[in-house]
MARMARLO-733450 format. One record per residue (C-alpha): residue in three letters; y, x, z. Coordinates in Angstrom, 3 decimals. Example, Ala and Ser with C-alpha at 12.3 -4.5 7.8 and 13.67 -1.06 7.14 Angstrom:
BEGIN
REC     r      north       east         up
REC   ALA     -4.500     12.300      7.800
REC   SER     -1.060     13.670      7.140
//
This chain:
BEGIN
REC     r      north       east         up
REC   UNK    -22.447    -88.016     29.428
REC   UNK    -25.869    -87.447     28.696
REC   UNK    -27.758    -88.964     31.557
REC   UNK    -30.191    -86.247     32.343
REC   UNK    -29.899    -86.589     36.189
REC   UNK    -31.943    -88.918     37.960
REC   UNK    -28.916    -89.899     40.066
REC   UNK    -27.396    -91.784     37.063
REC   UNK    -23.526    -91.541     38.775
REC   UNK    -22.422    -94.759     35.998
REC   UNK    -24.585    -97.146     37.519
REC   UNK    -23.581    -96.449     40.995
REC   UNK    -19.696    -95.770     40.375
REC   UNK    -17.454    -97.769     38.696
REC   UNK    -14.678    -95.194     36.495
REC   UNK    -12.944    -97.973     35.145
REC   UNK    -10.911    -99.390     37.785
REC   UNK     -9.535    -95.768     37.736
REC   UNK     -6.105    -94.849     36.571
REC   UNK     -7.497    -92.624     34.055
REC   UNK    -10.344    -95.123     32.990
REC   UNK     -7.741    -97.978     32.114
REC   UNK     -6.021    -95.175     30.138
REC   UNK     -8.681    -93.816     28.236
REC   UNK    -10.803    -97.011     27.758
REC   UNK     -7.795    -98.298     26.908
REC   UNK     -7.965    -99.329     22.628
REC   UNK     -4.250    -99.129     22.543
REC   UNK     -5.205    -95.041     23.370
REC   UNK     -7.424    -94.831     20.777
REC   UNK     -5.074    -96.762     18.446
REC   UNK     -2.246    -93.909     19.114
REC   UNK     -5.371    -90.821     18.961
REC   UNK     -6.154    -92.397     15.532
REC   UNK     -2.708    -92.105     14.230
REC   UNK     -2.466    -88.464     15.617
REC   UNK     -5.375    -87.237     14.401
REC   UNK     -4.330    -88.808     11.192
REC   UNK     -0.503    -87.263     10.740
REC   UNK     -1.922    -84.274     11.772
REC   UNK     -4.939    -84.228      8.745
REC   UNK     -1.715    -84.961      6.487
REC   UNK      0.448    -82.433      7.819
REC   UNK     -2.217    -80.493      7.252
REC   UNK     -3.122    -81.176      4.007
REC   UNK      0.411    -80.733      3.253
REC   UNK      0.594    -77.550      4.857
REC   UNK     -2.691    -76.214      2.494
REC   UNK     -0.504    -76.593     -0.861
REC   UNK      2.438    -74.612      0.760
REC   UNK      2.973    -71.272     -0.797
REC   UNK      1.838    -68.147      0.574
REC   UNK      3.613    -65.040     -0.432
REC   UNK      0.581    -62.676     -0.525
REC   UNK      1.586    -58.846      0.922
REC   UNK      0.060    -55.531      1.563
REC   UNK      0.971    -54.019      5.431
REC   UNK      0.620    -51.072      6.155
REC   UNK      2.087    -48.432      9.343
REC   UNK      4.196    -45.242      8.807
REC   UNK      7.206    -43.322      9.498
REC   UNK     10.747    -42.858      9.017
REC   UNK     11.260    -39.642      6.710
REC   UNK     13.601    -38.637      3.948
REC   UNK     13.481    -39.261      0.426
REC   UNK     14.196    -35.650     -0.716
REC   UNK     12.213    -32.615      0.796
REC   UNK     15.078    -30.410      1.327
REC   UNK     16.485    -33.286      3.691
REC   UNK     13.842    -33.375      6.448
REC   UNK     13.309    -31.454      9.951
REC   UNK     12.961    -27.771      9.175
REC   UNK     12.120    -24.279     11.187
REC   UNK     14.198    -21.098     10.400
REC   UNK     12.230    -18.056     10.273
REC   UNK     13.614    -14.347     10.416
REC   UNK     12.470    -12.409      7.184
REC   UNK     12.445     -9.679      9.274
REC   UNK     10.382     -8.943     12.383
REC   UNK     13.392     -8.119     15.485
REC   UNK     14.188     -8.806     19.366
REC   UNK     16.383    -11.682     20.034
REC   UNK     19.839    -10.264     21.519
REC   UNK     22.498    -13.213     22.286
REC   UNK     22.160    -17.146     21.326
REC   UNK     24.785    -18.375     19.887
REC   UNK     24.040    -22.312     20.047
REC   UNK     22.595    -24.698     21.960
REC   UNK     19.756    -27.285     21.470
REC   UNK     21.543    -30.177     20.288
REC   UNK     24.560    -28.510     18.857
REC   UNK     26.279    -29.416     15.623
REC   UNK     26.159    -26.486     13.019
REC   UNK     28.405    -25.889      9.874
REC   UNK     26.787    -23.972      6.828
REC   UNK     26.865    -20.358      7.392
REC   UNK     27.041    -20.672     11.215
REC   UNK     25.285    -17.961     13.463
REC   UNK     22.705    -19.375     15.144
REC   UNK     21.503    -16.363     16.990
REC   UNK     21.646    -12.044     17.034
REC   UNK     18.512    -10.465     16.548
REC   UNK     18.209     -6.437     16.483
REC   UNK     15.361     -3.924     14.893
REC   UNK     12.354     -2.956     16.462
REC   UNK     11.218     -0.595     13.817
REC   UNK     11.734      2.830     14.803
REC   UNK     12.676      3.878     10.875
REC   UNK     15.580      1.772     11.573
REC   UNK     17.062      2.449     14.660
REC   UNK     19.328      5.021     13.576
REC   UNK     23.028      2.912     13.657
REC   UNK     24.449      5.216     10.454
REC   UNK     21.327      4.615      8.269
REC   UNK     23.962      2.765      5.727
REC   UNK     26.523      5.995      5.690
REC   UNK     23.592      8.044      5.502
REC   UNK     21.703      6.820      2.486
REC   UNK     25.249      6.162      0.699
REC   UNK     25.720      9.936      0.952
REC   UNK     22.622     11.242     -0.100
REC   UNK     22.866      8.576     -3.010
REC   UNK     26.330      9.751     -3.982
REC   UNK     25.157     13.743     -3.729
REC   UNK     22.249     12.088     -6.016
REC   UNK     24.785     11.057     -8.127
REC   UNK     26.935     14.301     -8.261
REC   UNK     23.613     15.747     -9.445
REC   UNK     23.147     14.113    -12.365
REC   UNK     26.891     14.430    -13.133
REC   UNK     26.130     18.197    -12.767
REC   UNK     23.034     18.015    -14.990
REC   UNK     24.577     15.672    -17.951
REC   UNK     26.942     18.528    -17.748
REC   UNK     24.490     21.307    -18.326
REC   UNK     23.237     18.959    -20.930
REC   UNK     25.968     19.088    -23.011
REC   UNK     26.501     22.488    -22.231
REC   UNK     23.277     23.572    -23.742
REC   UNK     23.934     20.752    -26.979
REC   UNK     27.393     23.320    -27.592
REC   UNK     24.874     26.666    -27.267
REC   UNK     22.618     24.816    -29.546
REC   UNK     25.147     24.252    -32.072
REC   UNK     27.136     27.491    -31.939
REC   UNK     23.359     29.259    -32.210
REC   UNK     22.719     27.080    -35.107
REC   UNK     25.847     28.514    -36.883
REC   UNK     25.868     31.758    -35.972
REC   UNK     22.123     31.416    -37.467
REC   UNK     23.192     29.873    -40.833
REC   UNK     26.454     33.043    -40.958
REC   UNK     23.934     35.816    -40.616
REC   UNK     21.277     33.817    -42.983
REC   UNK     24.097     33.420    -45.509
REC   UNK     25.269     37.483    -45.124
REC   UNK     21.208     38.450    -45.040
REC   UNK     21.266     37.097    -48.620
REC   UNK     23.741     38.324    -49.653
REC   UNK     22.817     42.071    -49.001
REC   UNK     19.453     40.770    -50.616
REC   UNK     20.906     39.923    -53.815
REC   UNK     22.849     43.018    -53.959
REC   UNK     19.908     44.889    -53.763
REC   UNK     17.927     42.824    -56.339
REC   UNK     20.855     43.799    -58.194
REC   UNK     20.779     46.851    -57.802
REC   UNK     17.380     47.558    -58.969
REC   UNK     18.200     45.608    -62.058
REC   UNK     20.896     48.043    -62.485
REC   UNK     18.299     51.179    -61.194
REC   UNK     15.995     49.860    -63.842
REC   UNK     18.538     50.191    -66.696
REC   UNK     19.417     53.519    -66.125
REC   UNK     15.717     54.193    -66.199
REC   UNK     15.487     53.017    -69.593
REC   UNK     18.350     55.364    -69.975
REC   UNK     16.873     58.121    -68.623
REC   UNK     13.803     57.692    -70.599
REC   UNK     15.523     56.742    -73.518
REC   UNK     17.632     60.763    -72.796
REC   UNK     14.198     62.740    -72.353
REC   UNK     12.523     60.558    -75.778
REC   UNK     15.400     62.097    -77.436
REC   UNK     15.678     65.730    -75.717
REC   UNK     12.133     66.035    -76.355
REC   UNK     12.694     64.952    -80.531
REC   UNK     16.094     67.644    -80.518
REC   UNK     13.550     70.564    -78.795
REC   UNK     10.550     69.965    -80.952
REC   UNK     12.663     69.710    -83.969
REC   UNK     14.397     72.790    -82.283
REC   UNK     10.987     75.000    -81.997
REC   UNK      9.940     73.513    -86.153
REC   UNK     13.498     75.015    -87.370
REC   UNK     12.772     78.096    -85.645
REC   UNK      9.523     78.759    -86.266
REC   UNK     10.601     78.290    -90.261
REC   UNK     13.696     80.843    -89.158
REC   UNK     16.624     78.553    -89.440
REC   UNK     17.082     78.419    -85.994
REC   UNK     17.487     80.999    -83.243
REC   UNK     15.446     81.747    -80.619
REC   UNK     18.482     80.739    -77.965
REC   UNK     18.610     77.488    -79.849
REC   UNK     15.105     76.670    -78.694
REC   UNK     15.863     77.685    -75.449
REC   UNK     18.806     75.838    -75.042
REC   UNK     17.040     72.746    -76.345
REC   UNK     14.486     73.120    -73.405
REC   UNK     16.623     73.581    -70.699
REC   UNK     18.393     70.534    -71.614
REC   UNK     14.661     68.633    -72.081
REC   UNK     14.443     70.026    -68.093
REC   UNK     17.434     68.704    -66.973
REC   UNK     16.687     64.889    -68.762
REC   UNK     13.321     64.643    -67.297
REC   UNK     14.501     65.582    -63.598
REC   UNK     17.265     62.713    -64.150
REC   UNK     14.472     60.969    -64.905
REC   UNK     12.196     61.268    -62.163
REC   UNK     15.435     61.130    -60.055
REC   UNK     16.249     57.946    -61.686
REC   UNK     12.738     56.650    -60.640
REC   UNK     13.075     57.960    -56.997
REC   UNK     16.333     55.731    -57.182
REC   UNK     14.495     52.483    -58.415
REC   UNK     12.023     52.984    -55.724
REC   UNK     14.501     53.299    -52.960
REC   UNK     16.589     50.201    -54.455
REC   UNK     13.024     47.987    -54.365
REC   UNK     12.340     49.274    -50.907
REC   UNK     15.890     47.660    -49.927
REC   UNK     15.361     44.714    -51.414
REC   UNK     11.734     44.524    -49.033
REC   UNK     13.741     45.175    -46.279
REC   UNK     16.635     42.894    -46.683
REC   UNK     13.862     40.163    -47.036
REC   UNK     12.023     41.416    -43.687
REC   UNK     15.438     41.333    -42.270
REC   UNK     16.109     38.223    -43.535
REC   UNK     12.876     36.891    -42.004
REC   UNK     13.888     38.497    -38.668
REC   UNK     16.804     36.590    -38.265
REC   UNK     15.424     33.313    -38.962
REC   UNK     12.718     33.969    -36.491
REC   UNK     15.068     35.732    -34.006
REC   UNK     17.765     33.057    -33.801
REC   UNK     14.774     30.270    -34.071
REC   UNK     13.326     31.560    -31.016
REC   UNK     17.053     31.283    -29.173
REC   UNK     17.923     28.195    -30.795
REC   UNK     14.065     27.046    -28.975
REC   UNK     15.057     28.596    -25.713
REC   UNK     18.447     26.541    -25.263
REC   UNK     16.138     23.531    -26.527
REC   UNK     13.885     23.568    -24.068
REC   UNK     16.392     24.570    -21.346
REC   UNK     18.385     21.630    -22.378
REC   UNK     15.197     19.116    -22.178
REC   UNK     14.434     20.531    -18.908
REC   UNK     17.738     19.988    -18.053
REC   UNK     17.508     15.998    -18.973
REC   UNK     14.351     15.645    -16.922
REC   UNK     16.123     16.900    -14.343
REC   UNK     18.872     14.541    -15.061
REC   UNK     16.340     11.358    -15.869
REC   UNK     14.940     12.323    -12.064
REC   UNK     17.725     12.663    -10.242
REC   UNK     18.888      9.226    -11.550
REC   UNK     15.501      7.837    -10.366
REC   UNK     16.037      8.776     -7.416
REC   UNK     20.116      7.526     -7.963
REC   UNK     18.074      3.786     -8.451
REC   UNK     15.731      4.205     -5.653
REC   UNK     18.619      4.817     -3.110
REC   UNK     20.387      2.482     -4.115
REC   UNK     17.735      0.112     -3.902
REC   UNK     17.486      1.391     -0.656
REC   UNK     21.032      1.072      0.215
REC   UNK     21.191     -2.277     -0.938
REC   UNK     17.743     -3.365      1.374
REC   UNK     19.414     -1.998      4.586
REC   UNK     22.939     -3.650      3.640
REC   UNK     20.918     -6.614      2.947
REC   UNK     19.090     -6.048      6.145
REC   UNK     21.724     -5.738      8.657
REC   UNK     23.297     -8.989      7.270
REC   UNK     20.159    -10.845      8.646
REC   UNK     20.436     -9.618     12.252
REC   UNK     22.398    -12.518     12.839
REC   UNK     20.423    -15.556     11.913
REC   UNK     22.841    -18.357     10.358
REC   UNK     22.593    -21.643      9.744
REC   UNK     21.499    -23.106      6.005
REC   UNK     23.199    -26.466      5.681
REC   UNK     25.279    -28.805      7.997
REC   UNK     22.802    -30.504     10.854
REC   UNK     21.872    -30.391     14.908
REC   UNK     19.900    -27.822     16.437
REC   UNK     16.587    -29.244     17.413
REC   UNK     14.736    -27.143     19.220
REC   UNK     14.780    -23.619     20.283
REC   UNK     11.299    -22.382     19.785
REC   UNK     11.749    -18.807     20.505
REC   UNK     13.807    -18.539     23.683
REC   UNK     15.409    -16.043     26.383
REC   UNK     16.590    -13.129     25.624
REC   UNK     14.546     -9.691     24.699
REC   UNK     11.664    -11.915     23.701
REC   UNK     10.352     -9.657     19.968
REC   UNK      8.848    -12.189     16.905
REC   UNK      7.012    -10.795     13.380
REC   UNK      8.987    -12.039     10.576
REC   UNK      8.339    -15.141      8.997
REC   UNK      8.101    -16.046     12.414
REC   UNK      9.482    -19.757     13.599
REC   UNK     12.865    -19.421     15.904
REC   UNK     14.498    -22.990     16.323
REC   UNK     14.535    -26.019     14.960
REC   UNK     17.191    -27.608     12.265
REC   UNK     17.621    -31.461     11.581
REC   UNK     20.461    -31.924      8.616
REC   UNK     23.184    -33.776      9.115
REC   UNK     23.331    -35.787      6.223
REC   UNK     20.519    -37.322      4.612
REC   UNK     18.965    -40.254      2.895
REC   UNK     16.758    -41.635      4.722
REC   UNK     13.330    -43.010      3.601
REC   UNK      9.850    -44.799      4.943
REC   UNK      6.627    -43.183      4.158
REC   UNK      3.487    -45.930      5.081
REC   UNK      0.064    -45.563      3.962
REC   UNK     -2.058    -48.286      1.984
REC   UNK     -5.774    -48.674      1.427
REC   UNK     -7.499    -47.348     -1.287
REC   UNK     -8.105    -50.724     -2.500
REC   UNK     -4.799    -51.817     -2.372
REC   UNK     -3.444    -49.163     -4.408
REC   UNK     -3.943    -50.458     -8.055
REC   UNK     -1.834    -53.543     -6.926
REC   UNK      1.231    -51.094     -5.299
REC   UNK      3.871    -50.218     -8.845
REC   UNK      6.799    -48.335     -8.870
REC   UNK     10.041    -50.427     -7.888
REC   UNK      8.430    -52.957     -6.332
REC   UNK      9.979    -54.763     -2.979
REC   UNK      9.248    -54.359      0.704
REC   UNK      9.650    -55.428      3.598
REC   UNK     10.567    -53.172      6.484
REC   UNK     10.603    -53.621     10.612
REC   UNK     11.505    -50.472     12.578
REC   UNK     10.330    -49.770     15.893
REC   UNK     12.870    -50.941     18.190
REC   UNK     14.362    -52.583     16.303
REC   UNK     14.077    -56.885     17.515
REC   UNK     11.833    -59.057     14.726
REC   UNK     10.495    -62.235     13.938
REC   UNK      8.048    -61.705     10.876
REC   UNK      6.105    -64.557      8.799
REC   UNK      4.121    -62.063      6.569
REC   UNK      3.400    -65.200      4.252
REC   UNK      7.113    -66.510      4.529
REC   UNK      9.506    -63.234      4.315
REC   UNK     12.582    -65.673      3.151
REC   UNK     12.140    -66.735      6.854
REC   UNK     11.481    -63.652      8.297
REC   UNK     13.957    -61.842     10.786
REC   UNK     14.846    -58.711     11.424
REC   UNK     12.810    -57.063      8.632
REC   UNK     15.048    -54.576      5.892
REC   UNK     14.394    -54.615      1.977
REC   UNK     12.868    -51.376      0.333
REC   UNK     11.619    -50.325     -2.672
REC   UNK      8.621    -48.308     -3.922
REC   UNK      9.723    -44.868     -5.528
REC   UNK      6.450    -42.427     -5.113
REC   UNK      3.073    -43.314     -4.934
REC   UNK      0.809    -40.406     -4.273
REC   UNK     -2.392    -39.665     -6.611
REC   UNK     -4.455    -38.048     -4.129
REC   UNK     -5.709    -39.180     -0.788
REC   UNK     -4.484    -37.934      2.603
REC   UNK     -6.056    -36.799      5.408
REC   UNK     -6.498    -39.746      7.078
REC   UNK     -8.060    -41.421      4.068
REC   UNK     -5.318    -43.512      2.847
REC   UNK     -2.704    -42.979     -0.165
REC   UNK      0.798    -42.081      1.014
REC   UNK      3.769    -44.501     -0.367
REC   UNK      7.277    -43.505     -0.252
REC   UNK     10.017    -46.369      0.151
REC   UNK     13.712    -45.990     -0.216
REC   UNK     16.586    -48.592      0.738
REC   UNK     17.189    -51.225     -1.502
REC   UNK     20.653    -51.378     -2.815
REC   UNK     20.531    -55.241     -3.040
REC   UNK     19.698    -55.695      0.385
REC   UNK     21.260    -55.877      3.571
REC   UNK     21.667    -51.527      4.739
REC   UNK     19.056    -50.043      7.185
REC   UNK     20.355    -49.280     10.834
REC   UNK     22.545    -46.595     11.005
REC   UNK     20.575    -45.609     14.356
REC   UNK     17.451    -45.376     13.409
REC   UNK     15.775    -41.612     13.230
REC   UNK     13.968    -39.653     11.088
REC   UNK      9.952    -39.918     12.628
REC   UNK     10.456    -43.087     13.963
REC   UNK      7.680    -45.724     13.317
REC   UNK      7.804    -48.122     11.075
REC   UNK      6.116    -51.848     10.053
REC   UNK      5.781    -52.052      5.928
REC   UNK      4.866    -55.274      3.740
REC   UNK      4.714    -54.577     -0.007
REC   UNK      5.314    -58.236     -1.532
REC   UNK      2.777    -59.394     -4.378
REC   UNK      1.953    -62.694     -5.619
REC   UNK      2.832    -66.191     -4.651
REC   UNK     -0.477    -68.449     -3.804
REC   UNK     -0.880    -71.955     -2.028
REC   UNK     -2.220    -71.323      1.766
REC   UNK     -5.627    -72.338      1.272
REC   UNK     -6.043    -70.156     -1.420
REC   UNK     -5.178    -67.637      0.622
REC   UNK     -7.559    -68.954      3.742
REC   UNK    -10.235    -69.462      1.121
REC   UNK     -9.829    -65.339      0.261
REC   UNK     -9.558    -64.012      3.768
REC   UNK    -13.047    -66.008      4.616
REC   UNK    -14.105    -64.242      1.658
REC   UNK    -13.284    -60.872      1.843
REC   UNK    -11.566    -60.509     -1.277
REC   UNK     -8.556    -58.809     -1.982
REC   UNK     -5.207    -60.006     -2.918
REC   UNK     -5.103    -60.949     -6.249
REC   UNK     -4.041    -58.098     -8.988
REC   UNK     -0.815    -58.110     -9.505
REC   UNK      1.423    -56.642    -12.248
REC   UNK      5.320    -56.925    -11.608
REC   UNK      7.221    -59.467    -14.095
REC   UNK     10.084    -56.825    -16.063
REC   UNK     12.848    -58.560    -17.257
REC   UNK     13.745    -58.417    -21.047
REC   UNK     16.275    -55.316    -20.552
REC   UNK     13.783    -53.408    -18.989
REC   UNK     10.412    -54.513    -21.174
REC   UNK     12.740    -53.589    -24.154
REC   UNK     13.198    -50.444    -22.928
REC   UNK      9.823    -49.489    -21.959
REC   UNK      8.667    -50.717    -25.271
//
């Protein structure tokens, strides 16, 4: 007491004749205090050097290890009007299963024989370019008969020419000839007109002799008329010659350019062949997704478009699809500075939400209720909520997970690290400093292999 009070209560009231007096002024009290105070310092002490199993905690979810395993929307690719449901929320859905029956809102498909239609006009498409391949190789035949019939009236064009080169070699020679005739005629008549000027001959002889040098030089000049007309059909059968090439050319052109028209027409027509089918193939494909199926085995979540009549654009959410089978996984987050001591295949611990636990973060060999994991992702860039995202998956060598347990349910993560005695540990958290940096021990299998 510290005896501030002028009404000093000691002096005027005796505590010790008090129950509690004789037990606390008692020494054989302070004897047993003494010897508590004292096991408890040991104990302690004791407890100081235990080891502390140094851990990284962290909150998060329940998830799936693979992306194609978690909670999913289907979307129509197509915008449409819901017609008729099919399922309920909550149902169990094979692979392939129609979900729901949508039908078109576009007016450019409401027509219900838009498929017979465009398969006819692509098959009279198609008779088309049969039709034009046919006038294709109709034209090739004209082509080629025009190309011999050319080459036969080439051949018999040159043939009249050489006879008529011919014949003015043969024109020419009797030219000579007929020169050759008059050269003499004229010698006989002036020899003739010598003999009878000197009276040997008769003045009938010289006559005679001129006639006949008459008659040699109109064969001549007849002869020369000849040659003339033989080189005037040797110009012509060339000009003819000429005329047919250019005549049959100019056919032989025609058909060639009727037949390439022809092909365009044909390459067009089978354009338009392609783009019908195309088409064709778009609305097949099209009709096939007014009924909205299922893509794997799972449970209908949620409907998110409901009733009946109600329109949607494509891409559009419609209901909600959980799969049946998966593998389930934990994703927690960690603290920036915790992430250099986080590796790949490194052990947690687990507790579920729900599910009953008795955790000693320092002591998890005396933990309860808590399930082994191991790391398999670590992201590399921050979330949103300024932590790095860790993805856990079961440990084999454990005890399973809970069969029960649900994909977005919470979940309670400690990522084991190094072994240190308790007061190290105290003398850190007092501190502020972080665990210490750990690097997991590989056994010589696995350092031999990463070497």
């Amino acid at each position: 007491m510290l005896n501030i009070s002028n009404n000093q209560l000691h002096k005027s009231v005796d505590i010790t004749d008090s129950k509690s007096g004789r037990l606390v002024f008692n020494k054989d009290y302070y004897k047993y205090f003494n010897r508590f105070l004292g096991a408890f310092a040991i104990v302690g002490i004791i407890i100081l050097f235990l080891p502390w199993t140094q851990n990284i905690t962290g909150r998060g979810l329940v998830t799936t290890l693979t992306p194609d395993q978690r909670p999913q929307t289907i979307q129509s690719q197509i915008p449409g009007r819901i017609e008729q449901w099919f399922v309920r929320e909550g149902d169990y859905v094979n692979k392939g299963d129609t979900i729901l029956h949508i039908s078109e809102i576009k007016s450019e498909y409401f027509d219900p024989n838009l498929l017979g239609r465009t398969e006819q006009q692509r098959d009279a498409k198609a008779q088309s370019v049969r039709s034009y391949a046919s006038k294709v190789k109709a034209l090739d035949r004209q082509v080629g008969a025009l190309s011999q019939e050319r080459r036969l009236k080439l051949s018999q064009a040159e043939n009249k020419l050489m006879q008529s080169k011919l014949k003015v070699q043969s024109d020419s020679i009797d030219l000579e000839a007929a020169k050759t005739n008059k050269t003499i005629a004229q010698r006989q008549y002036d020899r003739t007109v010598t003999l009878e000027s000197e009276g040997f001959k008769a003045t009938r002889d010289v006559e005679d002799k001129r006639l006949k040098l008459q008659e040699t030089e109109a064969k001549l000049i007849a002869q020369e008329n000849k040659l003339l007309a033989s080189k005037n059909d040797v110009i012509n059968a060339q000009i003819e010659l000429s005329r047919i090439n250019a005549e049959y050319s100019d056919k032989i052109s025609k058909a060639q350019s009727d037949r390439f028209t022809a092909q365009s027409s044909q390459f067009d027509t089978e354009a338009q062949v392609s783009k019908l089918d195309n088409e064709y193939s778009n609305y097949e494909r099209r009709n096939e997704l007014m009924y909205v199926r299922a893509p794997y085995d799972g449970y209908i979540n949620k409907a998110i478009k409901s009733g009946i009549g109600q329109t949607f654009k494509e891409g559009e959410s419609l209901v909600g699809i959980m799969p049946a089978k998966v593998d389930l996984a934990v994703e927690t987050f960690v603290e920036p500075i915790d992430l250099p001591l986080l590796h790949i295949g490194e052990e947690v611990r687990v507790q579920f939400d729900g599910w009953p636990a008795i955790i000693f973060s320092g002591w998890p060999n005396v933990s309860y209720g808590t399930y082994g994991a191991k790391v398999v992702a670590i992201e590399n860039f921050i979330s949103d909520n300024g932590k790095f995202r860790v993805l856990l998956a079961p440990n084999s060598e454990d005890h399973p997970w809970p069969k029960d347990i649900r994909a977005g349910s919470g979940a309670f993560t400690m990522a084991l690290l190094d072994d240190v005695p308790i007061w190290f540990e105290l003398w850190r958290k007092l501190n502020g400093f972080p665990p210490n940096y750990y690097q997991p021990v590989l056994d010589e299998k696995a350092a031999n292999s990463k070497k």
